[in-house]
RODO-2510 file (C-alpha; in nm, 4 decimals, decimal comma):
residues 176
     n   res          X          Y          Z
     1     x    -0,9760     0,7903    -1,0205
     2     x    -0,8268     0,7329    -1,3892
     3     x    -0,8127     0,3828    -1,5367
     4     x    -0,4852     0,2434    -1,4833
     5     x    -0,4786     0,0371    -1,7927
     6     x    -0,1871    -0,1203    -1,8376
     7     x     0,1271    -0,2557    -1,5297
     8     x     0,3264     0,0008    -1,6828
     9     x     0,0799     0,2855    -1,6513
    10     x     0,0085     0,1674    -1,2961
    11     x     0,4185     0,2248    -1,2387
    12     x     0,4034     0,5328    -1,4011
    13     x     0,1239     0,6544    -1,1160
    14     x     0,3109     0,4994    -0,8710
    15     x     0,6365     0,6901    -0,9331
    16     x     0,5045     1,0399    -0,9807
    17     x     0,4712     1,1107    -0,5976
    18     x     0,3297     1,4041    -0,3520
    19     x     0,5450     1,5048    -0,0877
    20     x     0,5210     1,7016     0,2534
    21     x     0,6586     1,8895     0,5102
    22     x     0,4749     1,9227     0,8485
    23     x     0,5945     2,0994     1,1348
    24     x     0,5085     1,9338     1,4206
    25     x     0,4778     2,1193     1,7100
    26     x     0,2774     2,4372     1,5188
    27     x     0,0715     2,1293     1,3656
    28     x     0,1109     2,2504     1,0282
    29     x     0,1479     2,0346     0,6871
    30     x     0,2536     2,1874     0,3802
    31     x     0,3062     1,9155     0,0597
    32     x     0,2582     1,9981    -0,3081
    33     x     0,0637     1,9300    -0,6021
    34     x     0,0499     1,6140    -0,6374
    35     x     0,0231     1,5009    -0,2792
    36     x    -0,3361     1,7580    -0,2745
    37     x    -0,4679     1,5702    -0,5344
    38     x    -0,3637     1,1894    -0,3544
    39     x    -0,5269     1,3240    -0,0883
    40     x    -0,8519     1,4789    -0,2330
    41     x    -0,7351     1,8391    -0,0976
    42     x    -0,7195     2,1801    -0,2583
    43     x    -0,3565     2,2385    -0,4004
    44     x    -0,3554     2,6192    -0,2537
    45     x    -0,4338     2,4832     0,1239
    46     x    -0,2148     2,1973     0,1149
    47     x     0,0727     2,4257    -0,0584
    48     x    -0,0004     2,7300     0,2532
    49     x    -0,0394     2,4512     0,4987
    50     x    -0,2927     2,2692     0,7303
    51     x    -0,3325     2,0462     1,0172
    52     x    -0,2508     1,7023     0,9904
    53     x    -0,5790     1,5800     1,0955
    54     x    -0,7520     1,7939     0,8193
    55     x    -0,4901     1,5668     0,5741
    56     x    -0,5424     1,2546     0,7109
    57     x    -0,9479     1,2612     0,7241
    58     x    -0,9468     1,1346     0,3904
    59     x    -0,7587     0,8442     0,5215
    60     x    -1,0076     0,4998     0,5111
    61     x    -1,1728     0,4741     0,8735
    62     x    -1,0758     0,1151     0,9326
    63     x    -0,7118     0,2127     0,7984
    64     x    -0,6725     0,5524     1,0185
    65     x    -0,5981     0,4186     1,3516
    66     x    -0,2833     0,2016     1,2550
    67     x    -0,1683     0,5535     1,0591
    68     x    -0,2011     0,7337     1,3826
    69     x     0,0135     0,4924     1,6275
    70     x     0,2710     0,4944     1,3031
    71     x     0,3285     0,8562     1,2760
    72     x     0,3191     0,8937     1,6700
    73     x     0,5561     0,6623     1,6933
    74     x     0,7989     0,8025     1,3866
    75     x     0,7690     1,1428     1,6106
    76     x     0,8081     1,0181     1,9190
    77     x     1,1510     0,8502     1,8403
    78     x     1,2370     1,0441     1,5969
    79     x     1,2837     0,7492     1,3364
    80     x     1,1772     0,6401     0,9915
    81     x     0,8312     0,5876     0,8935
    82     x     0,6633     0,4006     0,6356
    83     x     0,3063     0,2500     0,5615
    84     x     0,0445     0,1564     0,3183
    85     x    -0,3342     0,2491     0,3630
    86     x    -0,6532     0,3168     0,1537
    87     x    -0,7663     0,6888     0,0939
    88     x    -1,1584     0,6670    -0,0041
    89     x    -1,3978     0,4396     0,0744
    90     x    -1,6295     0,2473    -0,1722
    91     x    -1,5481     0,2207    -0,5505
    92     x    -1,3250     0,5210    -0,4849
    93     x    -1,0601     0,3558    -0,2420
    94     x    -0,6865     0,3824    -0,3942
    95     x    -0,3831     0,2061    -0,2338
    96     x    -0,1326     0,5063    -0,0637
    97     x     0,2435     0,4105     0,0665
    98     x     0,4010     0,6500     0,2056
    99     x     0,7904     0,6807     0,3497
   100     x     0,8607     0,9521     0,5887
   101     x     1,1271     1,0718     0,8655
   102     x     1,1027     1,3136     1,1758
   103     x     1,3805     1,5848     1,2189
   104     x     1,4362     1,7914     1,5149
   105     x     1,6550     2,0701     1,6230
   106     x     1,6327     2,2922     1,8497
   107     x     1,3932     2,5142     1,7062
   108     x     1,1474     2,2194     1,5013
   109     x     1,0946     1,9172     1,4782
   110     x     0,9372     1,8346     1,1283
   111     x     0,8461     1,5355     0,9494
   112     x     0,8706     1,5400     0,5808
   113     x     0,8429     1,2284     0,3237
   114     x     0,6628     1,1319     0,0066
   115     x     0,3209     0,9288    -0,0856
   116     x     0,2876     0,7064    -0,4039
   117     x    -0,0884     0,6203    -0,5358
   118     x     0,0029     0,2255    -0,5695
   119     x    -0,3518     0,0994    -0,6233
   120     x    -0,2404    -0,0156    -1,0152
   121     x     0,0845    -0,2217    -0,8449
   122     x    -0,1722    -0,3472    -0,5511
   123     x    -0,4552    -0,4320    -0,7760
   124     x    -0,2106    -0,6370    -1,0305
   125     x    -0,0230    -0,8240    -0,7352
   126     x    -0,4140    -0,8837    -0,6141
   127     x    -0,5018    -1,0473    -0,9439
   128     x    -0,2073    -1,2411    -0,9619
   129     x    -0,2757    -1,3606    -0,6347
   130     x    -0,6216    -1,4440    -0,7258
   131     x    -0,4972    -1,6614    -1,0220
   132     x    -0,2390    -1,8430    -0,8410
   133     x    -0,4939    -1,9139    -0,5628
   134     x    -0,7279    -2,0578    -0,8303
   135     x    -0,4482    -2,2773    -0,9744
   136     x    -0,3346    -2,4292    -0,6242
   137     x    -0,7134    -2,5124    -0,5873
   138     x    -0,7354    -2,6658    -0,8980
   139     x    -0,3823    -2,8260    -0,8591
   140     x    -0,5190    -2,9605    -0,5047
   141     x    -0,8216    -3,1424    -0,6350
   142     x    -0,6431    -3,2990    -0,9095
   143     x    -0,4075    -3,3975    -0,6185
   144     x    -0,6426    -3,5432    -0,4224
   145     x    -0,7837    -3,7690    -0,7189
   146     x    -0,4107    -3,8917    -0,8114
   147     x    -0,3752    -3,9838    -0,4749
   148     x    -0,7258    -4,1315    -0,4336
   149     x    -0,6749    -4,3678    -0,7825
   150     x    -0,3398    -4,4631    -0,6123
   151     x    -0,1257    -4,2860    -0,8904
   152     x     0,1768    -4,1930    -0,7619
   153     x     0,4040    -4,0342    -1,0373
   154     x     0,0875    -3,7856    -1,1018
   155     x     0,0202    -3,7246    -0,7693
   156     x     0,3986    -3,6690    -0,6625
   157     x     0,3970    -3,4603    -1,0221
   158     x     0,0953    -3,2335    -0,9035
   159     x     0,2449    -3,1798    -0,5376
   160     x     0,5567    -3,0686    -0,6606
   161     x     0,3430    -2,7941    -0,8697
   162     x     0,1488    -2,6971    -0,6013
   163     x     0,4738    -2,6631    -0,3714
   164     x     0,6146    -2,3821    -0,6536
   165     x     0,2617    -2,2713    -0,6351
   166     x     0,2606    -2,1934    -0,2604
   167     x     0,6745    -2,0252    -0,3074
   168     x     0,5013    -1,7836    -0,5519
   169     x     0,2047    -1,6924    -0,3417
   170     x     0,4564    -1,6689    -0,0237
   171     x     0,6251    -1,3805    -0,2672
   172     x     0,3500    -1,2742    -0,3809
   173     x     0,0988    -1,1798    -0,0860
   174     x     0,1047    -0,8176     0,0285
   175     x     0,2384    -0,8304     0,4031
   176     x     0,0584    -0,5690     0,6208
***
């Protein structure tokens, strides 16, 4: 995995996305370039096509399950599907969401959508997170103490921070 660097090379990433096509009844997934690499798969098989399972092995075991039910139920009605999971494990893990729809006719039924690698976005909405979380807990003891000495203004001062504190994080926290 390359070094993200900067938010704006992390949006860059996140907007160059692989995309697929999988026929679902002959079980076969054909995407491009760019979703073989996302996926840690030879460009050639992924452009000739392969099974879904052989796709979504590099999916994170913990993460793999939920994916499953998803897609199955995408197929199954025939409806919209989107969702973010981990591909790797370890140091290695990146951040994939993907947005996909199932088609049918008479002859197929086929599910095609995109994947973006949004581990740069996720990582700097996890950091921010992790700052604002520090701040309320610093916000909170100093809280406490206003309220402890008995001084109001500070203490009404400091809640009032923490309260715009909390509406950030309530923005701010990725929703699973």
């Amino acid at each position: 995995m390359r070094d993200l660097g900067s938010p704006e090379d992390a949006v860059a990433m996140a907007l160059r996305p692989g995309s697929w096509d999988w026929d679902v009844r002959e079980d076969v997934l054909m995407g491009d370039e760019r979703l073989a690499e996302l996926f840690a798969l030879d460009p050639k098989l992924v452009h000739n096509g392969l099974p879904l399972d052989r796709v979504l092995y590099a999916v994170h075991p913990d993460d793999r399950n939920d994916l499953y039910i998803s897609i199955a139920r995408s197929i199954e009605f025939c409806v919209g599907y989107e969702a973010t999971y981990r591909i790797g494990q370890d140091e290695s893990v990146r951040w994939i969401h993907a947005i996909g729809r199932c088609y049918e006719t008479k002859l197929r039924k086929r599910h095609v959508g995109i994947a973006f690698d949004v581990t740069g976005l996720r990582t700097s909405l996890e950091q921010e997170v992790l700052r604002l979380d520090c701040m309320a807990q610093h916000c909170l003891a100093a809280y406490r103490l206003a309220r402890k000495a008995r001084i109001v203004h500070i203490a009404d001062a400091i809640g009032a921070s923490l309260r715009k504190i909390g509406e950030e994080l309530a923005k701010k926290r990725p929703h699973h």
